[in-house]
Backbone and ligand atoms as CSV (ligand in chain L), in Angstrom:
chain,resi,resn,atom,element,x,y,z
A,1,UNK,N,N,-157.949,-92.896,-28.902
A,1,UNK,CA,C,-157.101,-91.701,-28.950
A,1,UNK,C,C,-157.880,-90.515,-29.510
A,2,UNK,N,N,-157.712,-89.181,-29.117
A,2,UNK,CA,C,-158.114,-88.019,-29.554
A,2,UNK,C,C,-157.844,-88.467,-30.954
A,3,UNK,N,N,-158.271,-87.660,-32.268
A,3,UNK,CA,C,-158.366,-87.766,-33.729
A,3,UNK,C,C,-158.406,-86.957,-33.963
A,4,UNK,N,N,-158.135,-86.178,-35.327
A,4,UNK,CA,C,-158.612,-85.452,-35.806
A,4,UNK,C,C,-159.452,-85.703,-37.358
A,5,UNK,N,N,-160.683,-84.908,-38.245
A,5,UNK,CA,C,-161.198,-86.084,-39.049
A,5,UNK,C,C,-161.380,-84.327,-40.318
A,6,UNK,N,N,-161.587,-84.416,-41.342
A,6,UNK,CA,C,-162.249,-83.643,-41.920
A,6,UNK,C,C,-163.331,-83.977,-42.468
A,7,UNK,N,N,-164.385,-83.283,-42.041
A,7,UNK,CA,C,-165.464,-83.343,-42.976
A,7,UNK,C,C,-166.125,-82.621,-43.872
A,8,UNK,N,N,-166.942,-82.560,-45.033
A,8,UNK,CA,C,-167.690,-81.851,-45.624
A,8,UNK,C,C,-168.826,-81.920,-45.809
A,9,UNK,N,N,-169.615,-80.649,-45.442
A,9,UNK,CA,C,-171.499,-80.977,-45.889
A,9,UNK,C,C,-171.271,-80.530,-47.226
A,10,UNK,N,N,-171.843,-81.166,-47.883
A,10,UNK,CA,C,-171.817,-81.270,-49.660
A,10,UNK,C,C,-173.038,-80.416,-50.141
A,11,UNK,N,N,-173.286,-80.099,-51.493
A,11,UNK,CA,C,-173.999,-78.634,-51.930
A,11,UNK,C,C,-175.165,-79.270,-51.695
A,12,UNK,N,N,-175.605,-80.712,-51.798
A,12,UNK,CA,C,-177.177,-80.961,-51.328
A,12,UNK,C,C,-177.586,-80.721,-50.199
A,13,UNK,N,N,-176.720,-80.834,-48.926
A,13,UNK,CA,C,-177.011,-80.917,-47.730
A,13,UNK,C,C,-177.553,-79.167,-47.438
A,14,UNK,N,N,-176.245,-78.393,-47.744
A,14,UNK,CA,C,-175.910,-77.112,-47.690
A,14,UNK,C,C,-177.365,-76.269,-48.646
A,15,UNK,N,N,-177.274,-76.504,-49.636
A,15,UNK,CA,C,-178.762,-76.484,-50.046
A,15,UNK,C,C,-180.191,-76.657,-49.408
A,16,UNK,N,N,-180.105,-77.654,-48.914
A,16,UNK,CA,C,-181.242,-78.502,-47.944
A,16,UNK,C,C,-181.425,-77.417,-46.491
A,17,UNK,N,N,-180.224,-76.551,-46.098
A,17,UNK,CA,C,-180.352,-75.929,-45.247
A,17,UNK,C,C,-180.544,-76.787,-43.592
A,18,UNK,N,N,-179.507,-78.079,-43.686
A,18,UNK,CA,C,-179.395,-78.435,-42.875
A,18,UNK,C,C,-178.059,-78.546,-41.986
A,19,UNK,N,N,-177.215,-77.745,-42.010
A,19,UNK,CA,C,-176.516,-77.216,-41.817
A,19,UNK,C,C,-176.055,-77.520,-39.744
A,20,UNK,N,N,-176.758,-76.871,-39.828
A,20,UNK,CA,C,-177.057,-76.800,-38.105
A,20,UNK,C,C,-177.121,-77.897,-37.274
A,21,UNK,N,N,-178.560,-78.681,-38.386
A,21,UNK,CA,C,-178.667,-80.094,-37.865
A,21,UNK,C,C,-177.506,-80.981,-37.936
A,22,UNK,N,N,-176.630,-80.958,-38.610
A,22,UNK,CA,C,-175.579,-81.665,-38.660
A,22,UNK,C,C,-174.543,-81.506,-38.147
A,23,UNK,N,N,-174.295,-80.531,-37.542
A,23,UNK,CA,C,-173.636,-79.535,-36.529
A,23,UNK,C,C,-173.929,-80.202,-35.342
A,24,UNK,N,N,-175.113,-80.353,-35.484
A,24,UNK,CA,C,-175.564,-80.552,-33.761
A,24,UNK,C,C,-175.397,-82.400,-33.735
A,25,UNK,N,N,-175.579,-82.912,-34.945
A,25,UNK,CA,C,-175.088,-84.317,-34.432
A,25,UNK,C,C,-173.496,-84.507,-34.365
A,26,UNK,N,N,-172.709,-83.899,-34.645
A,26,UNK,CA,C,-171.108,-83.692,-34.095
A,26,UNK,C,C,-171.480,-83.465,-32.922
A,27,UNK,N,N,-172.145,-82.384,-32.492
A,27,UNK,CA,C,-171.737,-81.583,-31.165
A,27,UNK,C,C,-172.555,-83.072,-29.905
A,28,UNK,N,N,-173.392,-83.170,-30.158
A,28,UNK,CA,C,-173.597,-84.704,-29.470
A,28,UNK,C,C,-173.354,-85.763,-28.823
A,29,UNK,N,N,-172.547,-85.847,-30.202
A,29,UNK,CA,C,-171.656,-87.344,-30.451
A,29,UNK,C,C,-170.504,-87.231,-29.851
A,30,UNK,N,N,-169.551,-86.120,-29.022
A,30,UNK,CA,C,-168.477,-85.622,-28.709
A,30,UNK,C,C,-167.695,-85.608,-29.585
A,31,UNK,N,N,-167.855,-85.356,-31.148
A,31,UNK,CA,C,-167.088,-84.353,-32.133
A,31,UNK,C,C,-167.041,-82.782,-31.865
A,32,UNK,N,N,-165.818,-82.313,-31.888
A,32,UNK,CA,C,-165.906,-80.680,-31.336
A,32,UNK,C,C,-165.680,-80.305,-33.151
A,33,UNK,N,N,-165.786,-79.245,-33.577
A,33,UNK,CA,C,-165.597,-78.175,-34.644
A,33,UNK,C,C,-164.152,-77.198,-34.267
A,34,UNK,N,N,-163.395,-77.543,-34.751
A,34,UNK,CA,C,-162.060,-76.754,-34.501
A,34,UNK,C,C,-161.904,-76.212,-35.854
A,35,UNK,N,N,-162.216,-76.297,-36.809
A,35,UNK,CA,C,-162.112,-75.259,-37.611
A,35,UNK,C,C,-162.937,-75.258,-38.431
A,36,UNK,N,N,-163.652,-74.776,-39.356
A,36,UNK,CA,C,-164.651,-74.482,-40.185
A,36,UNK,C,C,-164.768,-73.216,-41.160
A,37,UNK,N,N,-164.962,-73.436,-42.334
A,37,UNK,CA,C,-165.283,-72.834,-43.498
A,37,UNK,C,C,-166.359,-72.994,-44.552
A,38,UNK,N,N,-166.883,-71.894,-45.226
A,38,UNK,CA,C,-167.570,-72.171,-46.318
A,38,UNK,C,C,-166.784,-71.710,-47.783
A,39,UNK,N,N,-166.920,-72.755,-48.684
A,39,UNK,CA,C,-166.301,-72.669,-49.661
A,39,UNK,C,C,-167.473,-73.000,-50.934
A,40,UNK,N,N,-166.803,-72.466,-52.587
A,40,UNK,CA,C,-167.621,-72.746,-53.418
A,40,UNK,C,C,-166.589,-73.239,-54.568
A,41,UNK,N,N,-166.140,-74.703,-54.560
A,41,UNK,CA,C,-165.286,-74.673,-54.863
A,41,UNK,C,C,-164.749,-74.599,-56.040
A,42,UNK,N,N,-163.975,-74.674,-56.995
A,42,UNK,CA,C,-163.464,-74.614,-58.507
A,42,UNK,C,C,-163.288,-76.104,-58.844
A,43,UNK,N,N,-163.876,-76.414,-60.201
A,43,UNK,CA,C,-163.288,-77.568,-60.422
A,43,UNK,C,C,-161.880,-78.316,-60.629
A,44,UNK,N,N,-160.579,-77.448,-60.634
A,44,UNK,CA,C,-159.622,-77.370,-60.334
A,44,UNK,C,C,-159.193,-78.337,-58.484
A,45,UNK,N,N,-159.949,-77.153,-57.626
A,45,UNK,CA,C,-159.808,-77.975,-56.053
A,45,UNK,C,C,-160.280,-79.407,-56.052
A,46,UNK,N,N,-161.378,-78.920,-56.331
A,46,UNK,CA,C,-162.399,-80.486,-56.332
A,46,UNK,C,C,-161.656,-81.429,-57.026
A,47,UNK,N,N,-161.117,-81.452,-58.200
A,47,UNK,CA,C,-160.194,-82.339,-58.835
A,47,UNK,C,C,-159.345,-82.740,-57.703
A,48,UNK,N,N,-158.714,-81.717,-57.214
A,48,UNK,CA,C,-157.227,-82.130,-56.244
A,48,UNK,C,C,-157.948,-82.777,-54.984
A,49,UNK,N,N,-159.142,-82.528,-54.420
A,49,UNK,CA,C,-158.913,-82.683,-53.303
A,49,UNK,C,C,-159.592,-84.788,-53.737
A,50,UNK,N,N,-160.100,-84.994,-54.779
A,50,UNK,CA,C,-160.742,-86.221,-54.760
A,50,UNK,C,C,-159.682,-86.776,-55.750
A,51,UNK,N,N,-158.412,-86.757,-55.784
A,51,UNK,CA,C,-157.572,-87.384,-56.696
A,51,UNK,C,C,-157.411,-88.818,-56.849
A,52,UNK,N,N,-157.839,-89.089,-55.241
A,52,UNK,CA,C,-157.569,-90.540,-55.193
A,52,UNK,C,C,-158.495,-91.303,-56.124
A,53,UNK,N,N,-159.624,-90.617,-56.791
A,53,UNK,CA,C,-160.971,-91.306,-57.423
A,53,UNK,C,C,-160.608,-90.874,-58.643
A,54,UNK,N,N,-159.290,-90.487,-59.351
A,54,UNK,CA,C,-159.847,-89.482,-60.406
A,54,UNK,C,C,-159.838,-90.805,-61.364
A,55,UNK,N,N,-159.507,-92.415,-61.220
A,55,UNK,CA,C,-159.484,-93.470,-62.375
A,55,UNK,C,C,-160.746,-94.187,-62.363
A,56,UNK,N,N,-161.805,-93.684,-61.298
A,56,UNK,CA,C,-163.155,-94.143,-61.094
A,56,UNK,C,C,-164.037,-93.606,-62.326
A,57,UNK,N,N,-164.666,-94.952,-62.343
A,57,UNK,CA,C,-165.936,-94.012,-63.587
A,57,UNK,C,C,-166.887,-92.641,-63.052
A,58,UNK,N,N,-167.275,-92.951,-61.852
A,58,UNK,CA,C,-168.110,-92.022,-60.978
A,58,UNK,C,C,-167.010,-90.338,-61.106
A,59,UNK,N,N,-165.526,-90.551,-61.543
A,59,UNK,CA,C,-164.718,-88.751,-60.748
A,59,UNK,C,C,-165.909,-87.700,-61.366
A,60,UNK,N,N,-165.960,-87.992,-62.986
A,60,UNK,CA,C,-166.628,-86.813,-63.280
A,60,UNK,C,C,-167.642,-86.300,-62.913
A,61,UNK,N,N,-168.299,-87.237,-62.263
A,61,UNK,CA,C,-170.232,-86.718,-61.868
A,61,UNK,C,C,-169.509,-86.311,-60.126
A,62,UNK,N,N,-168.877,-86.663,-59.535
A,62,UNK,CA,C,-168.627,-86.395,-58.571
A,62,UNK,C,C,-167.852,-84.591,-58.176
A,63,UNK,N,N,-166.887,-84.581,-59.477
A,63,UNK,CA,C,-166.625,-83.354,-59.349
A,63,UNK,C,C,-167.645,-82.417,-59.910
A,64,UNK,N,N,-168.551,-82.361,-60.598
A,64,UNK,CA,C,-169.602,-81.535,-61.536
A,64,UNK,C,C,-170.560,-81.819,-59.892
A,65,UNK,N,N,-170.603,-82.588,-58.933
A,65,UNK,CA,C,-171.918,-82.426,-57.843
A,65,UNK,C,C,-171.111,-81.139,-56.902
A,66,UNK,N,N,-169.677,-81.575,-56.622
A,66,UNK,CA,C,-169.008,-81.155,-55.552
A,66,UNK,C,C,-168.891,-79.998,-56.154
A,67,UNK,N,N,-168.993,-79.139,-56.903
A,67,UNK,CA,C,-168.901,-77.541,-57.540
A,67,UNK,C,C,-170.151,-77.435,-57.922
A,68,UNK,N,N,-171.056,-77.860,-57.544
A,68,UNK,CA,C,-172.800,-77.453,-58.255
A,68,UNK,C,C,-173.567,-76.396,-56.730
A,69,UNK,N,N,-172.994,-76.279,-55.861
A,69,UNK,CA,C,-172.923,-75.222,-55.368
A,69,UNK,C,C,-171.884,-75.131,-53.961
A,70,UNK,N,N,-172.236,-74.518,-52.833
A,70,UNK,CA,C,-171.227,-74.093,-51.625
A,70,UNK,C,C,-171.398,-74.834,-50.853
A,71,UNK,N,N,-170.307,-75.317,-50.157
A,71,UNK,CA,C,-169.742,-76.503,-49.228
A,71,UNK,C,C,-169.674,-76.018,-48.326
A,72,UNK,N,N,-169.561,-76.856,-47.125
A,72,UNK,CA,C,-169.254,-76.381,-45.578
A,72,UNK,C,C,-167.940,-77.476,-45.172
A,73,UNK,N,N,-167.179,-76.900,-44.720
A,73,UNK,CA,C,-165.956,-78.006,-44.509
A,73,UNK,C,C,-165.336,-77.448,-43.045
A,74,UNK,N,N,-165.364,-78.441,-42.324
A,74,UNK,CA,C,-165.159,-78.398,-41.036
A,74,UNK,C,C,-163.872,-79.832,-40.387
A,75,UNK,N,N,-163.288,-79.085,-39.551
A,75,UNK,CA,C,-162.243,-80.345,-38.883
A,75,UNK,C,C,-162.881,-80.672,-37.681
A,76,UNK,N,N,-163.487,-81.617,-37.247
A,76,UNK,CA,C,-163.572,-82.804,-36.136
A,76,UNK,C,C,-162.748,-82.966,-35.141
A,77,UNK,N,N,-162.770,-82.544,-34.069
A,77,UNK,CA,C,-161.915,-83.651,-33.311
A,77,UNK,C,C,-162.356,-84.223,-31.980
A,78,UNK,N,N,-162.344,-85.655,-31.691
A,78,UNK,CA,C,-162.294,-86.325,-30.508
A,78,UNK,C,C,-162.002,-87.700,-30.491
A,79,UNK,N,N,-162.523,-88.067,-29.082
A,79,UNK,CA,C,-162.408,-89.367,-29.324
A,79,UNK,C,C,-162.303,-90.085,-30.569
A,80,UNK,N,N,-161.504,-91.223,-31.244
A,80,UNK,CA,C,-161.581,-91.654,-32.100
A,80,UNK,C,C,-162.519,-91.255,-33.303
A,81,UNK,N,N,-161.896,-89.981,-33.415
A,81,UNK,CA,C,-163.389,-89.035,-34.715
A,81,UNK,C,C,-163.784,-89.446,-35.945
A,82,UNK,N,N,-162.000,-89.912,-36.178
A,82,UNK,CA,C,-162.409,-90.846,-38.054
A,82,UNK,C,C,-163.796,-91.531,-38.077
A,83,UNK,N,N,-163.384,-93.051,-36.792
A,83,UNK,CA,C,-164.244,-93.575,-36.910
A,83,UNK,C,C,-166.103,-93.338,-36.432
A,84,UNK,N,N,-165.709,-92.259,-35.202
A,84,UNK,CA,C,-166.796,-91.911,-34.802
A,84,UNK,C,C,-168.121,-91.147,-36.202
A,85,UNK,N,N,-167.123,-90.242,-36.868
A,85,UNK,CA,C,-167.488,-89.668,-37.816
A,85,UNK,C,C,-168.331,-90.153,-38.468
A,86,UNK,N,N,-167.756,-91.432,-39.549
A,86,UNK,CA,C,-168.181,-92.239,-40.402
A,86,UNK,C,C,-169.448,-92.912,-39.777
A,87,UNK,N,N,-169.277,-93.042,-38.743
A,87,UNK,CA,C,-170.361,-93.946,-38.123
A,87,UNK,C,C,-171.493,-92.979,-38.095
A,88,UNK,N,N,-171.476,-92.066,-37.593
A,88,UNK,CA,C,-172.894,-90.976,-37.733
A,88,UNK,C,C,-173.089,-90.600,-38.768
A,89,UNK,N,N,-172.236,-90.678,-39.819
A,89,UNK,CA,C,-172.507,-90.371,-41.565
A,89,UNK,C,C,-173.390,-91.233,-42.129
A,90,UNK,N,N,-173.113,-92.995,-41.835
A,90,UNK,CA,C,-173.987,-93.704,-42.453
A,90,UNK,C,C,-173.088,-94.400,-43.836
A,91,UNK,N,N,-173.594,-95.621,-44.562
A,91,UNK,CA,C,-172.818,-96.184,-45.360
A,91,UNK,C,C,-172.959,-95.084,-46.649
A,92,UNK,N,N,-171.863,-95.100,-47.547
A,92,UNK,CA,C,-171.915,-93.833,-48.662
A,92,UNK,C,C,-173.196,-93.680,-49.591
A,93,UNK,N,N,-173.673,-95.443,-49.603
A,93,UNK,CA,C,-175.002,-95.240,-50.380
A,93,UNK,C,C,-176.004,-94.784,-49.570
A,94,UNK,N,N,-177.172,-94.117,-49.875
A,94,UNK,CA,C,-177.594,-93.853,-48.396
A,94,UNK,C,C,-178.959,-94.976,-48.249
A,95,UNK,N,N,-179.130,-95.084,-49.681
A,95,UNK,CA,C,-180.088,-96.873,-49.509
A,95,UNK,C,C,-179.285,-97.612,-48.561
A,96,UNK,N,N,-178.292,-97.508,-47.904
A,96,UNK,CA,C,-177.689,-99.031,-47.457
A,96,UNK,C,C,-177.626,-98.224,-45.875
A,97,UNK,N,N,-177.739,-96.976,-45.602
A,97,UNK,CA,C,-177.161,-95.992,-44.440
A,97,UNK,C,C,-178.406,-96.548,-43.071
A,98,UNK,N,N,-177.344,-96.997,-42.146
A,98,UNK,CA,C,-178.584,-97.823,-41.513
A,98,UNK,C,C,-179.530,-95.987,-40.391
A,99,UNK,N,N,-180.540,-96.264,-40.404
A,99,UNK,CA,C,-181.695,-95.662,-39.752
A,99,UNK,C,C,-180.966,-94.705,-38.754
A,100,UNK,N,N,-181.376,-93.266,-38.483
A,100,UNK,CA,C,-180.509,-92.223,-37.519
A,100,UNK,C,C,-179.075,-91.877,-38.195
A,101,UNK,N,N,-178.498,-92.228,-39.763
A,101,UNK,CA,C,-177.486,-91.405,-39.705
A,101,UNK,C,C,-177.525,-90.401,-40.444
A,102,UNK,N,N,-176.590,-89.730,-40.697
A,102,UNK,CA,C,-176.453,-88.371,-41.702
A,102,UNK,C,C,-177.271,-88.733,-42.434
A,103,UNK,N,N,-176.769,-89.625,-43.791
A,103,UNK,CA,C,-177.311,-89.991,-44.650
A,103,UNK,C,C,-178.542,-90.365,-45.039
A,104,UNK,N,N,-178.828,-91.337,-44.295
A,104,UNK,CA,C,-179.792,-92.020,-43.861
A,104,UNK,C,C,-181.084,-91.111,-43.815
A,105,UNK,N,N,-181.363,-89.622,-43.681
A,105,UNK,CA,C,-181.863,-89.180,-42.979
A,105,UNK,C,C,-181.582,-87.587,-44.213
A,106,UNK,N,N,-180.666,-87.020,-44.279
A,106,UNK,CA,C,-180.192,-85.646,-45.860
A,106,UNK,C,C,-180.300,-86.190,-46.849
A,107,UNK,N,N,-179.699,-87.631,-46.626
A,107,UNK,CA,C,-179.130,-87.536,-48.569
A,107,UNK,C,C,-180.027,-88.180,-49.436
A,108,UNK,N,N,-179.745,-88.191,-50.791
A,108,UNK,CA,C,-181.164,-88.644,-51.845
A,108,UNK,C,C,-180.267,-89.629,-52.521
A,109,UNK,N,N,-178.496,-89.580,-52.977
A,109,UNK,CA,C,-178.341,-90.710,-53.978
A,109,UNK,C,C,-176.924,-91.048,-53.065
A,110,UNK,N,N,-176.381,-91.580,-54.025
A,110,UNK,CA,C,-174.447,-92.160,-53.661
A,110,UNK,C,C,-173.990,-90.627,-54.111
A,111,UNK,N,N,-174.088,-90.024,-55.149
A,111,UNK,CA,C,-174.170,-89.281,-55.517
A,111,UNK,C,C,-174.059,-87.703,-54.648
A,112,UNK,N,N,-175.572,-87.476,-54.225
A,112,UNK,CA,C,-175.703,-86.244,-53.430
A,112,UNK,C,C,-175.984,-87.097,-51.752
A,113,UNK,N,N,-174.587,-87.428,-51.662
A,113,UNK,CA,C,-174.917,-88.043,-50.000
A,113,UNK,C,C,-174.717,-87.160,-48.736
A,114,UNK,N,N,-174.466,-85.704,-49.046
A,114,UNK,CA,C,-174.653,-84.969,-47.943
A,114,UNK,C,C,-173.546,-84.747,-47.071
A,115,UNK,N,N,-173.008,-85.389,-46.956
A,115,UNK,CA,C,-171.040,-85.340,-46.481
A,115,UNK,C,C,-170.290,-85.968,-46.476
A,116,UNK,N,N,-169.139,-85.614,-46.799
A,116,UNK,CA,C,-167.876,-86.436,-46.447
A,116,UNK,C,C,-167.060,-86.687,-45.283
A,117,UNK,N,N,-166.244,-87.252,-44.770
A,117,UNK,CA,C,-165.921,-88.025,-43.939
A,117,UNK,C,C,-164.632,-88.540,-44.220
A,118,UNK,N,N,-163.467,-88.261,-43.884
A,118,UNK,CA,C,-161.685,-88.986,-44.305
A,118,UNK,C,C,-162.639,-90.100,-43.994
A,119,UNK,N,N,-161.201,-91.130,-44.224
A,119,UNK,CA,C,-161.962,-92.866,-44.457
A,119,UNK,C,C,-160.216,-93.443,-43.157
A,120,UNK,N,N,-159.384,-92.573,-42.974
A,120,UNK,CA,C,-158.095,-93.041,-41.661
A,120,UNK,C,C,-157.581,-92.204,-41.450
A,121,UNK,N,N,-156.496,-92.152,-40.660
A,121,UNK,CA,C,-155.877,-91.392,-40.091
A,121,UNK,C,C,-154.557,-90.369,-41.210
A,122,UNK,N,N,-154.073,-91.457,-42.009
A,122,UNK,CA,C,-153.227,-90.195,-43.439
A,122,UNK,C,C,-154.218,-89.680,-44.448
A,123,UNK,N,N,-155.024,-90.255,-44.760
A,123,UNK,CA,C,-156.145,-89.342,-45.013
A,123,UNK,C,C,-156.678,-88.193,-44.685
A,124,UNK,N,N,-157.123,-88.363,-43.469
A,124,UNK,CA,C,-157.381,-87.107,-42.337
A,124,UNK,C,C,-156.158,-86.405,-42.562
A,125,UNK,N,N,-155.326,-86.008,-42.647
A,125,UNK,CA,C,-153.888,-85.695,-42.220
A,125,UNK,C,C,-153.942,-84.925,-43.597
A,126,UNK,N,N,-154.048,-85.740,-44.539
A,126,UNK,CA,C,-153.431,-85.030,-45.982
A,126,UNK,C,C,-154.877,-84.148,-46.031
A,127,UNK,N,N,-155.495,-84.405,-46.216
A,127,UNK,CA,C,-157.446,-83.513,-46.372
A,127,UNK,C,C,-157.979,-82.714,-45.089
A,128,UNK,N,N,-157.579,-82.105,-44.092
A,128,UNK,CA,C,-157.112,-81.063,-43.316
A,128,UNK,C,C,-156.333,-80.423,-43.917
A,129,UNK,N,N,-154.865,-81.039,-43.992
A,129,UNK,CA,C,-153.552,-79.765,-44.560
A,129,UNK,C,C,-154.185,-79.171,-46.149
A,130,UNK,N,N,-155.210,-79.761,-46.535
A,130,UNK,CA,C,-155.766,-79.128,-48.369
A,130,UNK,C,C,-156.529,-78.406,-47.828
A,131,UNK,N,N,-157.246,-78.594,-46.982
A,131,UNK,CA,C,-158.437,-77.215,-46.781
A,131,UNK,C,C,-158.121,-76.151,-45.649
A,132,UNK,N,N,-157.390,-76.624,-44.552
A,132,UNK,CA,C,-156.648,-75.872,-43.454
A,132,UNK,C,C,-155.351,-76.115,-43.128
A,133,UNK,N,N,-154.460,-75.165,-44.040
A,133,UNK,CA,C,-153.157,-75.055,-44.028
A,133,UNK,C,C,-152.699,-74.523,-42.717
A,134,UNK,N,N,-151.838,-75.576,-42.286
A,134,UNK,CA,C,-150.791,-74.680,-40.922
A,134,UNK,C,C,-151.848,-74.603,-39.948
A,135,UNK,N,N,-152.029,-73.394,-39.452
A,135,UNK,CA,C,-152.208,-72.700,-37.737
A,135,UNK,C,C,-153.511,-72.772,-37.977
A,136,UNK,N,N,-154.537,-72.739,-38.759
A,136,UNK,CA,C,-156.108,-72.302,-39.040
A,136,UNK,C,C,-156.962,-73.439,-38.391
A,137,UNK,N,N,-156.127,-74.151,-37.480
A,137,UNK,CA,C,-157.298,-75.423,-36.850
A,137,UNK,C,C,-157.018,-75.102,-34.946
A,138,UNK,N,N,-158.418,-75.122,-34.872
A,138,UNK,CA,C,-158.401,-74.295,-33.282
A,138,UNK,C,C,-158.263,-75.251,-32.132
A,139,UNK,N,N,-157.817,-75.912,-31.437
A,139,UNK,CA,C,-158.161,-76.938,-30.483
A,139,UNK,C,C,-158.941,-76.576,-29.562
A,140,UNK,N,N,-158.125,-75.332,-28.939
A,140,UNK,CA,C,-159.104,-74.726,-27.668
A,140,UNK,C,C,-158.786,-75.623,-26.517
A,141,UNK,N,N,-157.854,-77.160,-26.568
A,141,UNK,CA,C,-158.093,-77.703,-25.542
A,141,UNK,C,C,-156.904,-76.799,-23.859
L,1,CMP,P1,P,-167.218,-89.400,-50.470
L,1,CMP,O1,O,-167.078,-89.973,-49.113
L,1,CMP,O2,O,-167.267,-87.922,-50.571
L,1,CMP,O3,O,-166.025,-89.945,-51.390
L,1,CMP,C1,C,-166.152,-90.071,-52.789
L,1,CMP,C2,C,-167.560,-89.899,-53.264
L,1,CMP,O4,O,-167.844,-90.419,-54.539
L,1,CMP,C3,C,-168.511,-90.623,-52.347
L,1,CMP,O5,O,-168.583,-89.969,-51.102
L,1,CMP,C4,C,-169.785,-90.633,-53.195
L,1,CMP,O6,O,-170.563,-89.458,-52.999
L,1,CMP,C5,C,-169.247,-90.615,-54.630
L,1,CMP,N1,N,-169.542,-91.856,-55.348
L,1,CMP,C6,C,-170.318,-91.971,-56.435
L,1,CMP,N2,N,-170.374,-93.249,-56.854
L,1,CMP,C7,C,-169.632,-93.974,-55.990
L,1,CMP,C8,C,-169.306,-95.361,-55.871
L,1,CMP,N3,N,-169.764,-96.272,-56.737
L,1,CMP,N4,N,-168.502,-95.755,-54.842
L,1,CMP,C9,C,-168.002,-94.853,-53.959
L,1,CMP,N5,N,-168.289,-93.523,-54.033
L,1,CMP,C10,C,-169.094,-93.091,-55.032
């Protein structure tokens, strides 16, 4: 089924100035870009948008990476995008991210892994409506 997925290039990637390149492995893979922004975010958002982690030992280093500089956050959509997504991202560690993915290839720890990726479909759903409220997602189809 068509999907829709959100993702984020994280301040290492965005830093790294790879931007484009990662762009272009969506555009590839038949992920389209229907909406897109750059953000720098407050530790306030970052709190909200990673709530589900906030009883993890890792929330705090995670929110202090995700505000250590400007994000790129973009909505996905195609063919099965969640999963397509994740799959060109690579496993979260990027020691474990098998060869050709995002990760595998930007990122340096678990830590600064270069993007995010919803993990299903209410996921996707709730983390779209936090970064693109209402009408701000383009289909174009
Ligand atoms: P992300 O997909 O953005 O979701 C939560 C993030 O927490 C994850 O990528 C990692 O960058 C970070 N993280 C740090 N330590 C861990 C861990 N042990 N397990 C899962 N995620 C972790």
């Amino acid at each position: 089924a068509i999907e829709r997925t959100l993702s984020i290039i994280k301040p290492d990637a965005v830093a790294k100035n790879v931007i484009g390149k990662i762009y272009s492995r969506f555009e590839s893979n038949g992920l389209k870009v229907v909406a897109s922004k750059m953000a720098w975010l407050s530790e306030q958002e970052a709190g909200q948008f990673y709530a589900v982690h906030k009883a993890r030992p890792f929330f705090k280093d995670l929110v202090s990476f995700m505000i250590s500089g400007p994000v790129m956050i973009q909505v996905l959509e195609g063919e099965n995008a969640i999963a397509k997504n994740r799959e060109l991202m690579g496993a979260t560690n990027p020691k474990e991210a098998a060869a050709g993915t995002i990760r595998a290839d930007f990122a340096e720890s678990i830590d600064a892994n270069a993007v995010h990726g919803s993990d299903a479909p209410e996921t996707a759903a709730v983390e779209i409506g936090f970064f693109f409220p209402g009408m701000n997602v383009f289909s174009g189809r």
